[in-house]
MIKE-480332 format. One record per residue (C-alpha): residue number from 1; residue in one letter; y, z, x. Coordinates in Angstrom, 2 decimals. Layout:
<dokes>
(doke NUM,'a',(Y,Z,X))
...
</dokes>
This chain:
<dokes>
(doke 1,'x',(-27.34,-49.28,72.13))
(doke 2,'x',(-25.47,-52.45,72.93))
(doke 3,'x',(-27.02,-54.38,71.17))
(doke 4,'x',(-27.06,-51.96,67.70))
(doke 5,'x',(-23.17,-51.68,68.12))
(doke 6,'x',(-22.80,-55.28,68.06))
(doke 7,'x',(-24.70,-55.61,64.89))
(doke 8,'x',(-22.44,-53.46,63.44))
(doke 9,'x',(-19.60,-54.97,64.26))
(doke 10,'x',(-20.21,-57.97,62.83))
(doke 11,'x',(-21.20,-56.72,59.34))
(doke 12,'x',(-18.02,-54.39,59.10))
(doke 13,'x',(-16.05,-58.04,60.02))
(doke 14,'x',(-18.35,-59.53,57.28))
(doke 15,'x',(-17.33,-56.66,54.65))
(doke 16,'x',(-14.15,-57.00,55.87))
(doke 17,'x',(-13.60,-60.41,55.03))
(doke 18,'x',(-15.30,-60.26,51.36))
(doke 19,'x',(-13.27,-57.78,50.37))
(doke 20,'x',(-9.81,-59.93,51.28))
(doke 21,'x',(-11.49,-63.07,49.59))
(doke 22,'x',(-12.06,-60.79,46.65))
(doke 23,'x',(-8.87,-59.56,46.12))
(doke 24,'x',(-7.11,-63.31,46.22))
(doke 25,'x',(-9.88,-64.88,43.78))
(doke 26,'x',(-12.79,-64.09,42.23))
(doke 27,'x',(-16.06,-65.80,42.89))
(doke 28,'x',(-17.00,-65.95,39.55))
(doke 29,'x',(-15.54,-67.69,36.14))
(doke 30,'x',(-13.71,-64.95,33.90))
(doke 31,'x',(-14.06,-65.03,30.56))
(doke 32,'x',(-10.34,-65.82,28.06))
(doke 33,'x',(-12.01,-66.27,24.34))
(doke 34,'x',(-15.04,-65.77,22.42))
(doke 35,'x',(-17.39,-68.13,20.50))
(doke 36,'x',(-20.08,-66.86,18.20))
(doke 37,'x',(-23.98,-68.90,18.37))
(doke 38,'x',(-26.80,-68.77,16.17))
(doke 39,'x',(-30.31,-70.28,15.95))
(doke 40,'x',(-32.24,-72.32,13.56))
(doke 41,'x',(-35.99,-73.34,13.46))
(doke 42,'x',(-36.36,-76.30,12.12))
(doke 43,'x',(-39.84,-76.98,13.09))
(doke 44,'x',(-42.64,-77.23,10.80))
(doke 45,'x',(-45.41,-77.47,12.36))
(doke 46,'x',(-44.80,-74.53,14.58))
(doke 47,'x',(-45.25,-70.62,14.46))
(doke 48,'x',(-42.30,-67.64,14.94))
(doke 49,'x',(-40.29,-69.08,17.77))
(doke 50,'x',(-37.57,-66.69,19.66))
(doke 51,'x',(-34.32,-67.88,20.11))
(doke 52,'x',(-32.69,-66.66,23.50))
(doke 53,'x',(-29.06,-66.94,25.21))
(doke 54,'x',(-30.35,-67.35,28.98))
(doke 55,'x',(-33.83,-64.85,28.49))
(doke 56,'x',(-32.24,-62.57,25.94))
(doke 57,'x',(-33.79,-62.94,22.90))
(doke 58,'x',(-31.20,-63.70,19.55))
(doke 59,'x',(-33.61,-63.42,17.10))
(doke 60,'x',(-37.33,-64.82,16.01))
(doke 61,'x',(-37.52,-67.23,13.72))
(doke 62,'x',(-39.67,-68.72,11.26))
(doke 63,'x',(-39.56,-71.85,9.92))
(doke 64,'x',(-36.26,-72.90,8.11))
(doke 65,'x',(-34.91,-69.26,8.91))
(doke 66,'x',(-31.84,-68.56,11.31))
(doke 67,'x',(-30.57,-65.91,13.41))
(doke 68,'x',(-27.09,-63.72,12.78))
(doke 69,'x',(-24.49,-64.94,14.25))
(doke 70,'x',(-23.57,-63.25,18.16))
(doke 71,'x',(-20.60,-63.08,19.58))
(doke 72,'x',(-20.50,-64.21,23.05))
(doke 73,'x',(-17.58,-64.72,26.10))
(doke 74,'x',(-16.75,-68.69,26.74))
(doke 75,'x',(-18.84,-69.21,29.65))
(doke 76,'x',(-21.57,-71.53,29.77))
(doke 77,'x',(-25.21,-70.64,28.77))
(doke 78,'x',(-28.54,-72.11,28.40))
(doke 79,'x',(-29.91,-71.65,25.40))
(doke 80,'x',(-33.63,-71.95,24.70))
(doke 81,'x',(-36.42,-71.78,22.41))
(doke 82,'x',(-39.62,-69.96,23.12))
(doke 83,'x',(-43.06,-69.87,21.41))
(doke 84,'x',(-44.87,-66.71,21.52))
(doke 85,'x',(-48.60,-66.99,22.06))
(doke 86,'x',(-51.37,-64.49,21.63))
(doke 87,'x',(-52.54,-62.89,24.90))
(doke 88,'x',(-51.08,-65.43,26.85))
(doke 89,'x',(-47.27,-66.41,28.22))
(doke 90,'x',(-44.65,-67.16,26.02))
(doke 91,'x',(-44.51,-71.70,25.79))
(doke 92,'x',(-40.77,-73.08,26.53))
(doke 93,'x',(-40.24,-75.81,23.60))
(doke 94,'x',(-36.65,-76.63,24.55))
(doke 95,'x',(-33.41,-75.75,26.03))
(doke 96,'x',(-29.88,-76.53,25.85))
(doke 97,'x',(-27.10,-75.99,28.41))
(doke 98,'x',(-23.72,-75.47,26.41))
(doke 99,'x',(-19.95,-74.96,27.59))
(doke 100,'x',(-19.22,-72.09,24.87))
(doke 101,'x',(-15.58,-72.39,23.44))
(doke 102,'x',(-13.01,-69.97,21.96))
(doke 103,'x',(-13.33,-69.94,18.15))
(doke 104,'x',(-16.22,-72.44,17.62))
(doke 105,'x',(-19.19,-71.96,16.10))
(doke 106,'x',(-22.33,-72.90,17.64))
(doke 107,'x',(-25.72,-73.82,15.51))
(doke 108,'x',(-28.50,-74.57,18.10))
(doke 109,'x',(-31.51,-76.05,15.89))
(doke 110,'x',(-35.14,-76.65,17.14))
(doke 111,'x',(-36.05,-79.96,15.89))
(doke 112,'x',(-39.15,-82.07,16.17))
(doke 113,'x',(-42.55,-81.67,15.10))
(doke 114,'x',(-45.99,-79.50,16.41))
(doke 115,'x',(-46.17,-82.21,19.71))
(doke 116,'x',(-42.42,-82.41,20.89))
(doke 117,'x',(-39.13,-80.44,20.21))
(doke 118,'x',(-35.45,-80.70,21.16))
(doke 119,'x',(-32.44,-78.68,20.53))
(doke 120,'x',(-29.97,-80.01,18.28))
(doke 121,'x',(-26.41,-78.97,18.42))
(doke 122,'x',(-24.06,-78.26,15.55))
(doke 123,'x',(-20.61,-77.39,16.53))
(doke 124,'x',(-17.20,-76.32,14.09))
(doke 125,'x',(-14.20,-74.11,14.10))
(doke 126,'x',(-14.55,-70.70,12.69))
(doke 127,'x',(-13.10,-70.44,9.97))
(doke 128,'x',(-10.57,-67.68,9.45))
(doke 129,'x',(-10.63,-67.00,5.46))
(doke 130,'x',(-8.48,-64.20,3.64))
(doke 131,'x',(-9.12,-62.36,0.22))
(doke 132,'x',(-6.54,-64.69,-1.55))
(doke 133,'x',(-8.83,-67.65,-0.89))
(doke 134,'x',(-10.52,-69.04,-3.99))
(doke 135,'x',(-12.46,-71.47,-1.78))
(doke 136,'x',(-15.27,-71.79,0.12))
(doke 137,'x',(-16.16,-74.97,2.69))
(doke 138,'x',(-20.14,-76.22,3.58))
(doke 139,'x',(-21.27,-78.72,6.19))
(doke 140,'x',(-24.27,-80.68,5.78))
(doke 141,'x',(-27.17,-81.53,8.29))
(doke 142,'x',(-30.22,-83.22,8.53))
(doke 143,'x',(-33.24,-81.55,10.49))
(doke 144,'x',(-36.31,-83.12,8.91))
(doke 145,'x',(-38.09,-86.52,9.79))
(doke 146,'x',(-36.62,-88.11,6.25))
(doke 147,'x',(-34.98,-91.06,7.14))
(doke 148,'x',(-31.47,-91.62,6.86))
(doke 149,'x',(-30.18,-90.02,3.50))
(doke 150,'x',(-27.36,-89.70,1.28))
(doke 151,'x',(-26.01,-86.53,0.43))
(doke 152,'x',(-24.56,-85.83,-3.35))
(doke 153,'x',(-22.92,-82.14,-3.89))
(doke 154,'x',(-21.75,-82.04,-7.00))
(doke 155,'x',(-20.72,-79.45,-10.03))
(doke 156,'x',(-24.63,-79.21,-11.84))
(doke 157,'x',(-25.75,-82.23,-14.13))
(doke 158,'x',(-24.23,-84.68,-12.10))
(doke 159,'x',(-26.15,-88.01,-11.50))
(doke 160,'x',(-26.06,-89.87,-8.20))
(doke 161,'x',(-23.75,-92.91,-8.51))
(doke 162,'x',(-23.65,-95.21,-5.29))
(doke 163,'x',(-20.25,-94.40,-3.84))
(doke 164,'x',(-20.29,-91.01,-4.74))
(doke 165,'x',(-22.04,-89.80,-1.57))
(doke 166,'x',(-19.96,-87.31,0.22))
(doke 167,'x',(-21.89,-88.74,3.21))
(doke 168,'x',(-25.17,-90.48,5.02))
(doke 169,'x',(-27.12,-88.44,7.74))
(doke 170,'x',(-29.52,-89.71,9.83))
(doke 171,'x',(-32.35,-86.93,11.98))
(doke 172,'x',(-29.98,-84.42,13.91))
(doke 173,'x',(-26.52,-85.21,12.08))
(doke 174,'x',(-24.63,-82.91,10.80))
(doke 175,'x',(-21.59,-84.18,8.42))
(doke 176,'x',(-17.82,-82.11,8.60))
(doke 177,'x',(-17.02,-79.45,6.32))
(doke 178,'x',(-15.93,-80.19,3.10))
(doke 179,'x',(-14.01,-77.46,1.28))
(doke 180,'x',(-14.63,-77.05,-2.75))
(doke 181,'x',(-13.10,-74.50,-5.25))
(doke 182,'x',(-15.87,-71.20,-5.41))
(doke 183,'x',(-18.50,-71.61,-8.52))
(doke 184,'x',(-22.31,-73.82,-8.86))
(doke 185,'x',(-23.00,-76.68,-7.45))
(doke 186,'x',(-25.74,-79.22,-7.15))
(doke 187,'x',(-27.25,-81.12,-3.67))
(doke 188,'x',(-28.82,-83.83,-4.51))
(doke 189,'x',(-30.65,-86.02,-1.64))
(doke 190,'x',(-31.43,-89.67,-2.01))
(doke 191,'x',(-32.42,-92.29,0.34))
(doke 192,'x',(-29.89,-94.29,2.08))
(doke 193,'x',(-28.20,-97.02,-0.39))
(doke 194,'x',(-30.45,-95.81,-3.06))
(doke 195,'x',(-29.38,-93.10,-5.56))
(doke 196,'x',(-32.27,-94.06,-7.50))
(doke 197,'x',(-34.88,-93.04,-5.31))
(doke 198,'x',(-34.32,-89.19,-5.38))
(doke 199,'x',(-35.98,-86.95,-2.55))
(doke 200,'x',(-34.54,-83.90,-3.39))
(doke 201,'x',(-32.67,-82.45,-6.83))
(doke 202,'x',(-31.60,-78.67,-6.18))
(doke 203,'x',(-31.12,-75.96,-8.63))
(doke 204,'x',(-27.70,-75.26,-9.31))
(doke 205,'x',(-26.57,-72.72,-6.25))
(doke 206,'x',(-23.40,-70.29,-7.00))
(doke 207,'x',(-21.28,-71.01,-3.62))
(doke 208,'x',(-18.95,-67.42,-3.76))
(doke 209,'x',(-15.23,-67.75,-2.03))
(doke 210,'x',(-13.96,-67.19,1.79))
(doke 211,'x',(-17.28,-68.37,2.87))
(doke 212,'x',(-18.25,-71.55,5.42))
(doke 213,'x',(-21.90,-72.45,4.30))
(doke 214,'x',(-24.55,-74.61,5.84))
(doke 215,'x',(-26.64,-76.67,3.88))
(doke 216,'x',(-29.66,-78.28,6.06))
(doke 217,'x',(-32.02,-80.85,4.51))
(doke 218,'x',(-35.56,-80.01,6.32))
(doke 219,'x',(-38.98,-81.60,6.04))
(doke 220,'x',(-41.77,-80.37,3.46))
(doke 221,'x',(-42.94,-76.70,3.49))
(doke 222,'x',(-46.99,-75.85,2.36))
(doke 223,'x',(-45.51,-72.95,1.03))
(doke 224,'x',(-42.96,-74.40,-1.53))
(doke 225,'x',(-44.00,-77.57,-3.97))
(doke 226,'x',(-41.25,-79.59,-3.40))
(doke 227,'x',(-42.00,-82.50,-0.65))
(doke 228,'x',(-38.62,-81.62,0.94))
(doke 229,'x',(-36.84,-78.91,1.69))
(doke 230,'x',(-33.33,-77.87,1.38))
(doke 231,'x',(-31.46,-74.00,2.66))
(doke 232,'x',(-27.93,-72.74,2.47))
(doke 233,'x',(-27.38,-70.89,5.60))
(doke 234,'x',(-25.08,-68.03,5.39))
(doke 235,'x',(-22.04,-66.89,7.52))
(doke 236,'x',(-24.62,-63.95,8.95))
(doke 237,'x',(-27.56,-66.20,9.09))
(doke 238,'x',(-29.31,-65.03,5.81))
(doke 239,'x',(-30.90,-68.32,3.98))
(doke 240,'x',(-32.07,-68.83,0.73))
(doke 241,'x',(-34.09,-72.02,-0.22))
(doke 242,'x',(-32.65,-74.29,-2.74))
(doke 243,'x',(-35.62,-75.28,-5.30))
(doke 244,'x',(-36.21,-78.49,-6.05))
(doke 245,'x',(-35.83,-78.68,-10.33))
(doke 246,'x',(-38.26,-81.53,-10.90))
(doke 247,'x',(-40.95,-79.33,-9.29))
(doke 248,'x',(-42.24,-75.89,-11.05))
(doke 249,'x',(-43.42,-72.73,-8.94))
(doke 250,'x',(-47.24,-72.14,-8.76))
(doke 251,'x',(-49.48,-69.15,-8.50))
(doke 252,'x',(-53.07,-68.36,-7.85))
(doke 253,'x',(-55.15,-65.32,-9.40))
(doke 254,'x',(-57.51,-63.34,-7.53))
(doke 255,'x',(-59.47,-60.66,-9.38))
(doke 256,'x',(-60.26,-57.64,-7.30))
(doke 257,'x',(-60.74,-55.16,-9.75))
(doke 258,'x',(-64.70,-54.02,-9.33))
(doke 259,'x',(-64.93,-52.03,-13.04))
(doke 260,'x',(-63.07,-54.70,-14.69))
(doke 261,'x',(-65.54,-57.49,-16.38))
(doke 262,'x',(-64.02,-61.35,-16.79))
(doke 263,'x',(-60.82,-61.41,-17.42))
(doke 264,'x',(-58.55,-64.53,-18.82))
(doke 265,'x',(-54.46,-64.94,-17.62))
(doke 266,'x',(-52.40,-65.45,-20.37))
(doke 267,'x',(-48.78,-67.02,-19.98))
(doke 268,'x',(-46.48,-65.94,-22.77))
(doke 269,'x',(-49.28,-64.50,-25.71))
(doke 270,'x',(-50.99,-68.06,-25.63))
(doke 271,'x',(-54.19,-66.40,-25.89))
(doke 272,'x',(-55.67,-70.01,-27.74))
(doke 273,'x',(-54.54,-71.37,-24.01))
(doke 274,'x',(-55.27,-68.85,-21.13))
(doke 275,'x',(-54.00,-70.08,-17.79))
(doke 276,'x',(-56.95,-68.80,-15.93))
(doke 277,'x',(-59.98,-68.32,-17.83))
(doke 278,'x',(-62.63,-66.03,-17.46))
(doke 279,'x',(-62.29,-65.22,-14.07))
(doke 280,'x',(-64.88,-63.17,-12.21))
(doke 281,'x',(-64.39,-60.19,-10.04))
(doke 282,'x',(-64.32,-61.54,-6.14))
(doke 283,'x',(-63.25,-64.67,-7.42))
(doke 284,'x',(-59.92,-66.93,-6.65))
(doke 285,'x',(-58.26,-69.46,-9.16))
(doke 286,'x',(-56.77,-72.75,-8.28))
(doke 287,'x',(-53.36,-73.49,-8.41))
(doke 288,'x',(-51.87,-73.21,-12.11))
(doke 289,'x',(-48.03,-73.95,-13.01))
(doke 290,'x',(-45.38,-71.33,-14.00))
(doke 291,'x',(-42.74,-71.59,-16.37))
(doke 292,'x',(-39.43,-71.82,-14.32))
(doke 293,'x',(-37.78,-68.93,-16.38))
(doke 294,'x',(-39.21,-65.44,-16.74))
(doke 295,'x',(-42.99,-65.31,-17.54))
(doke 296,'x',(-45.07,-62.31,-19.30))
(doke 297,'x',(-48.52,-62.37,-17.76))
(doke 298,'x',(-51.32,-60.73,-19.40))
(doke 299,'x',(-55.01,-59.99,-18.39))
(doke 300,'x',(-57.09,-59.48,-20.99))
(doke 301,'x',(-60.86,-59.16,-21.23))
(doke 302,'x',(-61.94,-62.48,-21.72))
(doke 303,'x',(-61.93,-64.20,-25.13))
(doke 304,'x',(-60.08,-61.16,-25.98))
(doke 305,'x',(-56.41,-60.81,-27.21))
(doke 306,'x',(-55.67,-57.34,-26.25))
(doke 307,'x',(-54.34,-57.08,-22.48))
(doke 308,'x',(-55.60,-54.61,-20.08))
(doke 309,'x',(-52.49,-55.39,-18.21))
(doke 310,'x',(-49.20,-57.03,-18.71))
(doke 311,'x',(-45.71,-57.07,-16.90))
(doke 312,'x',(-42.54,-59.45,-16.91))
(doke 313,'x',(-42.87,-61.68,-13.96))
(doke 314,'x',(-39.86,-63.70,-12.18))
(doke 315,'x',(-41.15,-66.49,-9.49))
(doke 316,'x',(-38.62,-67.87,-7.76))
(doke 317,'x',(-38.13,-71.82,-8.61))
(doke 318,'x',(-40.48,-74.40,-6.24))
(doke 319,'x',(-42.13,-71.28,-4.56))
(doke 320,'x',(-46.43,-70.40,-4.30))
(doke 321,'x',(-47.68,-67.26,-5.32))
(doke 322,'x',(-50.98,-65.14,-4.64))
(doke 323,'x',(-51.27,-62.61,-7.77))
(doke 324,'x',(-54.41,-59.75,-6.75))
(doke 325,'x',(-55.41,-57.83,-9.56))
(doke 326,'x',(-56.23,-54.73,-8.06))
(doke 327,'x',(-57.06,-50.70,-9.31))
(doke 328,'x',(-59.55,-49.20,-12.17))
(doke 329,'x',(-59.00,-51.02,-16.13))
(doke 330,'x',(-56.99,-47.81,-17.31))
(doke 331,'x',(-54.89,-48.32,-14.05))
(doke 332,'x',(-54.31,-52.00,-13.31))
(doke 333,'x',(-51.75,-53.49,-11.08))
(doke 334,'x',(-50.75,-56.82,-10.24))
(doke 335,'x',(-49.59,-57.26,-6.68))
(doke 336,'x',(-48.09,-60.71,-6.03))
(doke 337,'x',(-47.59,-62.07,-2.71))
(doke 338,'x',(-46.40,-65.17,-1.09))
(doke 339,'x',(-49.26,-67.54,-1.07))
(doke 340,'x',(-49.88,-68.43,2.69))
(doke 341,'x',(-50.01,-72.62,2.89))
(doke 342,'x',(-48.50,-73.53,6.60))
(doke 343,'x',(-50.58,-73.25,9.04))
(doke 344,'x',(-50.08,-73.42,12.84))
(doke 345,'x',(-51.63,-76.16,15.56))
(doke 346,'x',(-51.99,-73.25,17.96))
(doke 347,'x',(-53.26,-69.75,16.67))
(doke 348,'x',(-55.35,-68.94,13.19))
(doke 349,'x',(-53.41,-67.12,10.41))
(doke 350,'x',(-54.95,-63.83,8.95))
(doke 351,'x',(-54.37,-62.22,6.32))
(doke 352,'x',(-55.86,-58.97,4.88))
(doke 353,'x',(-55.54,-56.99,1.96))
(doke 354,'x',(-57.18,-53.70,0.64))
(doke 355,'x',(-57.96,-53.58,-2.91))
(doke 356,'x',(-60.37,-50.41,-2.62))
(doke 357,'x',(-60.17,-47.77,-5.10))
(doke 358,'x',(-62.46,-44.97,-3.28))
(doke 359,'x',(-60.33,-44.25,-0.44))
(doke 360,'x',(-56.70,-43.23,0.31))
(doke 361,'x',(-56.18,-45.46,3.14))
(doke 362,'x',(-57.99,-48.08,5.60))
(doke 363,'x',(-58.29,-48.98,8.72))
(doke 364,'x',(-58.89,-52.93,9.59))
(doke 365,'x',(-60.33,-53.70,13.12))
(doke 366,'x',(-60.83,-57.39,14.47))
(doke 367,'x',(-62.25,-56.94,17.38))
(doke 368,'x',(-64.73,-59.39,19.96))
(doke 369,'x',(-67.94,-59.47,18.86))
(doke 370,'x',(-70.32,-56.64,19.59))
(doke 371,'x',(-67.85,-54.39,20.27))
(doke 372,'x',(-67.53,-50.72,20.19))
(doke 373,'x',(-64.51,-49.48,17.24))
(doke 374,'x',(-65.16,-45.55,18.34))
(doke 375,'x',(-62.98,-46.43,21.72))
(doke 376,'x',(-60.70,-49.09,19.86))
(doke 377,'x',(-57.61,-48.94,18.19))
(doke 378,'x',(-57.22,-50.54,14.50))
(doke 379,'x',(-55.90,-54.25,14.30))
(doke 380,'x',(-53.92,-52.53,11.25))
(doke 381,'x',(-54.18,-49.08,10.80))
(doke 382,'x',(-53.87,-47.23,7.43))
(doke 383,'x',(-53.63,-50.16,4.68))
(doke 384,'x',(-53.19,-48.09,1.33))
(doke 385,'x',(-55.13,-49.97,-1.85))
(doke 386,'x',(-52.11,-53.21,-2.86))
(doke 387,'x',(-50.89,-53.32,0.45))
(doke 388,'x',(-51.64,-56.90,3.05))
(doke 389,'x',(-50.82,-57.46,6.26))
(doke 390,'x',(-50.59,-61.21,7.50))
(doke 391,'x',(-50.79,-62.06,11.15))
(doke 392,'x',(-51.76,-64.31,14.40))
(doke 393,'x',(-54.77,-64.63,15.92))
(doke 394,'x',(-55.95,-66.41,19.26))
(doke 395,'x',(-58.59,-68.82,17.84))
(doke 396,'x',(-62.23,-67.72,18.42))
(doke 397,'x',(-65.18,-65.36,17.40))
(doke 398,'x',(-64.72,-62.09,15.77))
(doke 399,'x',(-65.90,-58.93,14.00))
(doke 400,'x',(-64.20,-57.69,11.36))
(doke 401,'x',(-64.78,-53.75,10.21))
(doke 402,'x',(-63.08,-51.63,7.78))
(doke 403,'x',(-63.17,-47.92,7.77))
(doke 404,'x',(-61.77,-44.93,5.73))
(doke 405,'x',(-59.24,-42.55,6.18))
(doke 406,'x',(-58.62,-42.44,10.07))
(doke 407,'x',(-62.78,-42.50,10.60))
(doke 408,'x',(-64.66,-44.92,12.73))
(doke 409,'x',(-67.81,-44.65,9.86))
(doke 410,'x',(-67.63,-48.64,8.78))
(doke 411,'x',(-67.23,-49.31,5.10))
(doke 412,'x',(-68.16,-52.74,5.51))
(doke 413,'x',(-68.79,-54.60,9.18))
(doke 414,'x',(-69.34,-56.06,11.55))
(doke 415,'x',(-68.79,-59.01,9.80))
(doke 416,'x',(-68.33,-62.15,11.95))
(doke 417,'x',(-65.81,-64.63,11.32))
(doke 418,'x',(-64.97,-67.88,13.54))
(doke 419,'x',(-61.30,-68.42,13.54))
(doke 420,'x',(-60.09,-71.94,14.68))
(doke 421,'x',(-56.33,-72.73,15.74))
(doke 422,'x',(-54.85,-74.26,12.55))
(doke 423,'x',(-56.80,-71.56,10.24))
(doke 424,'x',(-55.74,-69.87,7.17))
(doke 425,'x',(-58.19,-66.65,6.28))
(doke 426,'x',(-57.46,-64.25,3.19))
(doke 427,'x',(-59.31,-61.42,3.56))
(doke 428,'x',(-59.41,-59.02,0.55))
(doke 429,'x',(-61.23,-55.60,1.26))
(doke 430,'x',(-63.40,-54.85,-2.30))
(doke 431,'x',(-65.15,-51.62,-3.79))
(doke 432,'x',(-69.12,-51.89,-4.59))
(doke 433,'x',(-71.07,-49.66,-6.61))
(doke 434,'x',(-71.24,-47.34,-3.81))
(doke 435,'x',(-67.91,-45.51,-3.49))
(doke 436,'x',(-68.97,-45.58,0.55))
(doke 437,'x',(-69.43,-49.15,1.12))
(doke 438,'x',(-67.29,-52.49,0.72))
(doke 439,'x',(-67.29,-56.42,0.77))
(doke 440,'x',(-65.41,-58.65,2.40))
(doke 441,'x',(-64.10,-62.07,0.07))
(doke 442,'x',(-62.94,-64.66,2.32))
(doke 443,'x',(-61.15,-67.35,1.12))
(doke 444,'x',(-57.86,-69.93,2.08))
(doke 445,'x',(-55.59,-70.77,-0.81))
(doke 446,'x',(-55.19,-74.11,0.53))
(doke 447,'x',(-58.84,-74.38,-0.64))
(doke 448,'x',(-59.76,-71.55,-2.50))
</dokes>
């Protein structure tokens, strides 16, 4: 009993004493201000990364894509940069410890390449706009392994002219915010000392008042067919690529229409000049050019000038496109699709799409190989005929099967498919003859 009572004594002294020292100061820094953060992923050769404050994840990010801007107290935080990995641990690319201050702005962007990455830190004043302003202000930075550049911004038309440069950048810098009446303007990237060697000629961009923009110069994207890459980054983290003008968009055709015969893709009524001719059901075109303005495509039987399909097609400028002509000839459609280029040192990309007429829906397993479906669920569950799915997958061996409307009856599979870390697989899901069967065409559009 003595020795219980004793114990207690000495923790009541203990609890005691904590609560004095607590009421004189407090053991832990209190917050005055607020700074907002946001994340960038500047990395090409990488997949999705997840931008976190400490382990609470900001926002995942693709490449050249940022996160909305958060709100946080001025304390200090380490911010990092994680790589999600199929069936295994998410992989720590890079952190940053940071001193968060009222009223600044905080851009943390992964830079690098597929072997090594750091965290790059861009750091402003908010700005604090009003409806009477007619301006807008943009900083400039330079993420890619260009390198060092001048920067040109410019109403549209203008040529380079050495001493015009609003700035040089070398890899990580970021220049200060210039401010600019609202309206279009022009970037225009050249090397160092050299406004004759251009690397990068946007289209004209409308830059709208009481806005602070980001405008970050990044290295080539597969998926675009300029060599570099430039994005305006929005106030809320939204960002649109600037297209390169020397460089036109591109698509690819893929016919997936079983009771449709050859069929030639016609640009504009130039029947004399088809863009893709006589294409075969199951079969993928190469790359052809678009015209940079609005574009009527028509599929007609081939050699023949009246279209089974046509529609008024936009593309935006610099971008790759996948068009899949799906459904029966008295009921064609067109679905276009971002054609999948980049692909990642770590995991396969996969990509499936149902073109099948005979069935509402499908179900798309990718399972190990030999295994059961009746006690699995679907990879992607209830694809309706037009609809894709794109995804990661762990390199290695699979099965692919495809059943109907909720059933585990396969339409087509086991198929097996090898799937090695840097892969890009399309799969598109096609009718046969028999309404209760289907094929598989697998292709890449880096080499269809």
């Amino acid at each position: 009993m003595t020795r219980h009572s004793g114990v207690a004594a000495l923790a009541a002294v203990a609890v005691a004493a904590f609560w004095i020292s607590g009421c004189t100061e407090t053991q832990f820094p209190e917050a005055t201000g607020k700074g907002t953060v946001r994340g960038i992923n500047a990395v090409e050769g990488v997949s999705d990364v997840v931008f976190l404050i400490e382990e609470t994840p900001l926002g995942t990010l693709a490449f050249k894509e940022s996160s909305s801007r958060a709100e946080y107290d001025n304390l200090n935080y380490t911010f990092n940069f994680d790589l999600p990995l199929p069936g295994a641990a998410p992989r720590r690319l890079a952190s940053r410890n940071v001193d968060v201050v009222t009223d600044n702005d905080y851009l943390f962007v992964l830079g690098g390449d597929a072997n090594s990455q750091q965290v790059l830190l861009w750091e402003r004043p908010l700005r604090e706009w009003t409806d009477a302003d007619t301006t807008f202000d943009i900083d400039i930075g330079h993420a890619s392994s260009l390198g060092a550049v001048d920067v040109y911004f410019d109403a549209p038309g203008t040529l380079p002219v050495a001493g015009n440069q609003i700035g040089t950048l070398s890899f990580g810098e970021r220049l200060d915010a210039i401010e600019r009446e609202a309206g279009d303007f022009e970037l225009v990237v050249t090397a160092a000392n050299d406004p004759s060697t251009v690397l990068n000629q946007g289209i004209a961009f409308n830059f709208a008042p009481a806005q602070s923009y980001t405008l970050a110069v990044f290295d080539g994207d597969p998926g675009i067919t300029a060599p570099v890459s430039v994005r305006v980054v929005g106030e809320g983290g939204a960002t649109v690529e600037i297209a390169d003008q020397r460089f036109p968009p591109t698509a690819q055709f893929v016919h997936a229409s079983f009771d449709t015969g050859p069929v030639d893709v016609v640009f504009d009524g130039d029947f004399a000049n088809p863009a893709v001719g006589n294409l075969e059901f199951g079969r993928v075109s190469g790359d052809v050019d678009l015209p940079a303005t609005t574009t009527n495509i028509q599929y007609a039987p081939t050699g023949n000038t009246t279209p089974l399909l046509e529609e008024e097609t936009t593309v935006a400028a610099g971008s790759r496109s996948l068009f899949v002509l799906v459904g029966a000839p008295g009921d064609l459609i067109a679905v276009r699709l971002p054609s999948v280029r980049r692909s990642f040192p770590t995991v396969a990309r996969l990509r499936l799409i149902n073109a099948l007429t005979n069935t509402e829906v499908i179900d798309i397993y990718v399972t190990e190989p030999g295994a059961d479906i009746s006690n699995r669920i679907p990879a992607v569950p209830g694809v309706a005929l037009g609809f894709s799915t794109l995804g990661s997958q762990a390199a290695g061996d699979y099965e692919i099967t495809v059943t109907a409307n909720r059933e585990t009856t396969p339409l087509v599979g086991p198929v097996p498919i090898t799937l090695s870390a840097g892969d890009i697989t399309e799969i598109v899901v096609l009718d046969t003859a028999d309404p209760a069967a289907a094929e598989l065409l697998i292709f890449s559009s880096v080499d269809p």
